[in-house]
C-alpha positions in Angstrom: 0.0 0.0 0.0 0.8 3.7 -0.9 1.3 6.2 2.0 -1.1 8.2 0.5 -3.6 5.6 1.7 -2.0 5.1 5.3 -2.5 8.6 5.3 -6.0 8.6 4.1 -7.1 5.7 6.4 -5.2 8.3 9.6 -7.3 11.4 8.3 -10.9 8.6 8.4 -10.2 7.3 12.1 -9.1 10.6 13.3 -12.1 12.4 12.0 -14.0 9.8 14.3 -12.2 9.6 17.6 -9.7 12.6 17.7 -12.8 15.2 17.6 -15.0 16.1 20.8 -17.1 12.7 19.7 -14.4 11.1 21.8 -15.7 12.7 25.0 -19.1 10.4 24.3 -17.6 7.6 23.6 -16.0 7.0 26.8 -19.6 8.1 28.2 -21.6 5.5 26.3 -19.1 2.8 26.7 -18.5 3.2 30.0 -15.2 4.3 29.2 -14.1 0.8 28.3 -14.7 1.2 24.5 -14.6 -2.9 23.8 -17.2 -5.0 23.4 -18.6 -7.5 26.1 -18.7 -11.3 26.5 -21.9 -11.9 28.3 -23.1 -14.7 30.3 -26.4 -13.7 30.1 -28.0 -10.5 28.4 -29.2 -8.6 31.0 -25.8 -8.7 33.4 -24.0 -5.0 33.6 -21.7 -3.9 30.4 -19.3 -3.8 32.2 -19.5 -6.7 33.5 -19.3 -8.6 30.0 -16.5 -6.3 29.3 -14.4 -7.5 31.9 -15.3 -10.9 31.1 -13.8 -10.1 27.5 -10.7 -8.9 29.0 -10.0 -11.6 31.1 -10.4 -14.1 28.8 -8.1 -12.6 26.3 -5.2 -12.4 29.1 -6.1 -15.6 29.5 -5.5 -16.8 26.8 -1.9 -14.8 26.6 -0.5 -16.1 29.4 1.2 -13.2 30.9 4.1 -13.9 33.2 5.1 -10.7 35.4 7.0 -8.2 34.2 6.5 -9.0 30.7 6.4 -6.1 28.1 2.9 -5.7 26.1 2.3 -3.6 22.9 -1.6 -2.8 22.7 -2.4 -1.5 19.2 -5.0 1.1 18.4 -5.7 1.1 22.7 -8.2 3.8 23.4 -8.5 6.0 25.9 -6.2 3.1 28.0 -9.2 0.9 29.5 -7.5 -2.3 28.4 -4.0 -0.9 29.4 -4.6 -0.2 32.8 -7.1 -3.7 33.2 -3.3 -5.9 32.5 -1.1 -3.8 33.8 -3.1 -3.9 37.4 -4.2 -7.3 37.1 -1.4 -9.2 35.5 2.1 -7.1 36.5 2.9 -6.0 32.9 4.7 -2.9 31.6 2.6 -1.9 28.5 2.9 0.4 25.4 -0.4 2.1 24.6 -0.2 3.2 20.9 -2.7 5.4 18.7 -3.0 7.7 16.4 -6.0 9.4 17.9 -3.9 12.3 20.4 -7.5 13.6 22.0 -7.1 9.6 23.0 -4.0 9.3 24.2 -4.1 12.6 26.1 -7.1 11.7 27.7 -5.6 7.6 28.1 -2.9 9.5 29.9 -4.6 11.5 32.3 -6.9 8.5 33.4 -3.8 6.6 33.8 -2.2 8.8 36.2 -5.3 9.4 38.3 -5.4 5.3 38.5 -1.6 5.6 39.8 -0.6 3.4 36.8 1.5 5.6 34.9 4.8 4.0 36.4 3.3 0.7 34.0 2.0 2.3 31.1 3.4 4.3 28.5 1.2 6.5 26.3 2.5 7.5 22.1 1.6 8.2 19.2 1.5 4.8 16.6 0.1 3.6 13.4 0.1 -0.6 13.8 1.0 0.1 9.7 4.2 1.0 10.8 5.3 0.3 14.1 8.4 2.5 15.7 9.7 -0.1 17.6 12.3 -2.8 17.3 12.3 -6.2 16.4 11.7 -8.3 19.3 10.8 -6.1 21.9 8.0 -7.4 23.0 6.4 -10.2 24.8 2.6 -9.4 23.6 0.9 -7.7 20.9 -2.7 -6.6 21.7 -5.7 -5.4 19.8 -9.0 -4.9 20.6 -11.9 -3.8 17.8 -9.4 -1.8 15.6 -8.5 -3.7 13.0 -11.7 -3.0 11.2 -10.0 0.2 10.4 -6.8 -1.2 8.7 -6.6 -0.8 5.3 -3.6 -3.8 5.1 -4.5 -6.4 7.7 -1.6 -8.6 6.5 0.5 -5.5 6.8 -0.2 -5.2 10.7 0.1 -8.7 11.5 3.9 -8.7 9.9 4.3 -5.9 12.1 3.0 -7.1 14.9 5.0 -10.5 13.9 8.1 -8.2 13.9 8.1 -6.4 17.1 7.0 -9.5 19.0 9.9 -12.0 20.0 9.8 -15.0 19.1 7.2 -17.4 21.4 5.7 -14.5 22.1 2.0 -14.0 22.0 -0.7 -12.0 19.3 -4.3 -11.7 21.0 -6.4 -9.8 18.8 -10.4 -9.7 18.9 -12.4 -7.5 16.0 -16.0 -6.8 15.0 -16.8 -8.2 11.6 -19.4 -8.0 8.8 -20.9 -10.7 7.2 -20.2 -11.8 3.8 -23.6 -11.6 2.6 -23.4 -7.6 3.0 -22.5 -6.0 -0.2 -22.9 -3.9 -2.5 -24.6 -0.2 -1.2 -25.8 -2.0 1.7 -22.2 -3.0 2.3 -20.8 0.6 1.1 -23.6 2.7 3.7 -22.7 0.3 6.4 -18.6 1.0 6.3 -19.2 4.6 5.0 -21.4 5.1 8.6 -18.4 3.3 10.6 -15.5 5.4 8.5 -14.5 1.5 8.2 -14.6 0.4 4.4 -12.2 -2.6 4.7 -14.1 -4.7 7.2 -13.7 -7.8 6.9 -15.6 -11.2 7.4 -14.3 -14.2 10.2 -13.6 -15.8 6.4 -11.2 -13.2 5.2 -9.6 -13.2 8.7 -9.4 -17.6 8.7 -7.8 -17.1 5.8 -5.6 -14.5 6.6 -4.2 -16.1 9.8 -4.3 -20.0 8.1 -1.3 -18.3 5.9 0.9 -16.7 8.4 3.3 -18.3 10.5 1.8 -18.8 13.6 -0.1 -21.2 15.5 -3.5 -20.7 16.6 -4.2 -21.1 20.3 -7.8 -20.2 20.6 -10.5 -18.8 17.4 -13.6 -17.4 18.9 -16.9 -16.2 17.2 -18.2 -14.1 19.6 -21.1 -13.2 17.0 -24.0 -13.5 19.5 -22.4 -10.5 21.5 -22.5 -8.0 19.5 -26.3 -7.5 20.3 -26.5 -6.8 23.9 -22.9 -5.0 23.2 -25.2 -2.4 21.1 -28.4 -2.5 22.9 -26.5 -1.3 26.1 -24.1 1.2 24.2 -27.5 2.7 22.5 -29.4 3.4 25.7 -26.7 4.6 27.1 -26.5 7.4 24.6 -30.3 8.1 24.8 -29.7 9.0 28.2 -27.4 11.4 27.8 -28.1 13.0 24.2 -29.5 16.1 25.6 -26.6 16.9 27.4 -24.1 16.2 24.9 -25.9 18.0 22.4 -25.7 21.0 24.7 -21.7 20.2 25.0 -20.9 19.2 21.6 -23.4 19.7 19.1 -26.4 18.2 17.4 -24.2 17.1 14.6 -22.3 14.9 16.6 -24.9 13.5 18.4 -27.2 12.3 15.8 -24.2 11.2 13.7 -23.3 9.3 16.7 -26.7 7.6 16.9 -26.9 7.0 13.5 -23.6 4.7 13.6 -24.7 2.8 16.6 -28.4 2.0 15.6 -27.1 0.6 12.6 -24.6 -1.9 14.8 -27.3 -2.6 16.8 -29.8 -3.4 13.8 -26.8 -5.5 11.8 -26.0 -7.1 15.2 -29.5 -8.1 15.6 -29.9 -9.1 12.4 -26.9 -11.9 12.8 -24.8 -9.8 10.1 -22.3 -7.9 12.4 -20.3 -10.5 13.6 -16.8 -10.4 16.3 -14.2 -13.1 16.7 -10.7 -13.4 18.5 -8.0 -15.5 18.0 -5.0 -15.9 20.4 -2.1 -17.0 18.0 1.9 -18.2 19.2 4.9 -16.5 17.2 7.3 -19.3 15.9 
């Protein structure tokens, strides 16, 4: 791929997350902006989100001390989750600064910041050395990518070798095409999402081994149906703070994850995979 697209694809996600709209997102999601693995459908977000991330450290087996790269990581929910509860140092990357500023300041009001380190990163083009770390990490970002394959050589590089990938990533069913395909990834600013097809056949040609593959598909609805009512509750006062625009742009991109999760078409998996 060109720069010019890696710079195109920065200018799309940054539109979205490194704007005021990233003040509500950390409202709606409860400031953990991942989905949730849910036991039952009515239990707390949060609750199902914890759930998500414990399973995914899980499955990386984490020894204490080890170094951890989390792509694309937010305002720093998942960062600060494994560096309390599993004794890692991690690097938070993204290329959303409103993000990182505010992952930073959450950090240091947790008293994490001595375990965390907050910069700037495209998982395109990692600035970090080969072999430096023990885990790579991402959570729902990878929709974004425009070079999947891309990223996982990356992440292949900067992880040593037996070293750990754990990635998890919302999805969208084959059967989705054409302008119903085009409105749905023009809404999400995502227009290379992929299917848990494209990414089984992805990962069948790298050179890892797969620990655990996940579809997680049945999630995604109670993910949405909580994420939506959230932002009910509070769209008058964020349209007071931010604007109408955002707000009902906002909407817009959630009801339609909620309708395409109901609807079985908006799928997420994970896989936890072993470098050689």
């Amino acid at each position: 791929m060109a720069s010019r697209d890696f710079d195109e694809a920065t200018v799309r996600y940054r539109a979205m997350y490194d704007t005021a709209l990233s003040m509500l997102l950390s409202r709606i999601w409860g400031g953990n902006l991942h989905m949730g693995l849910f036991e039952n459908p009515d239990e707390p977000l949060l609750t199902a989100q914890m759930r998500a991330n414990a399973h995914m450290a899980k499955a990386a087996a984490f020894k204490p001390g080890q170094k951890v790269i989390e792509a694309a990581c937010g305002v720093g929910s998942t960062a600060r989750y494994l560096a309390k509860n599993n004794d890692v140092r991690v690097q938070a990357t993204n290329i959303a600064e409103m993000q990182l500023t505010e992952g930073r300041e959450l950090t240091e009001q947790a008293g994490l910041s001595p375990l965390i380190d907050f910069s700037y990163a495209d998982y395109h083009e990692l600035p970090f050395p080969d072999a430096s770390f023990d885990v790579w990490w991402c959570q729902e970002a990878l929709l974004y990518s425009i070079d999947k394959r891309r990223v996982f050589d990356e992440a292949m590089r900067v992880v040593r070798p037996g070293g750990h990938l754990i990635m998890s990533d919302l999805l969208l069913h084959d059967s989705v095409t054409g302008p119903d395909r085009d409105r749905f990834t023009g809404i999400l600013k995502a227009p290379n999402m992929w299917s848990i097809r494209q990414w089984d056949e992805l990962i069948g040609r790298l050179p890892v081994t797969i620990l655990e593959r996940r579809d997680w598909a049945s999630h995604t609805e109670p993910t949405f149906k909580y994420v939506l009512a959230n932002l009910m509750q509070v769209r008058d006062e964020f349209t007071a703070r931010v604007g109408a625009e955002i707000v009902d742009n906002s909407i817009e991109r959630v009801t339609v994850q909620y309708d395409a999760a109901r609807s079985g078409t908006l799928g997420w998996c994970f896989y936890a995979l072993a470098r050689p």
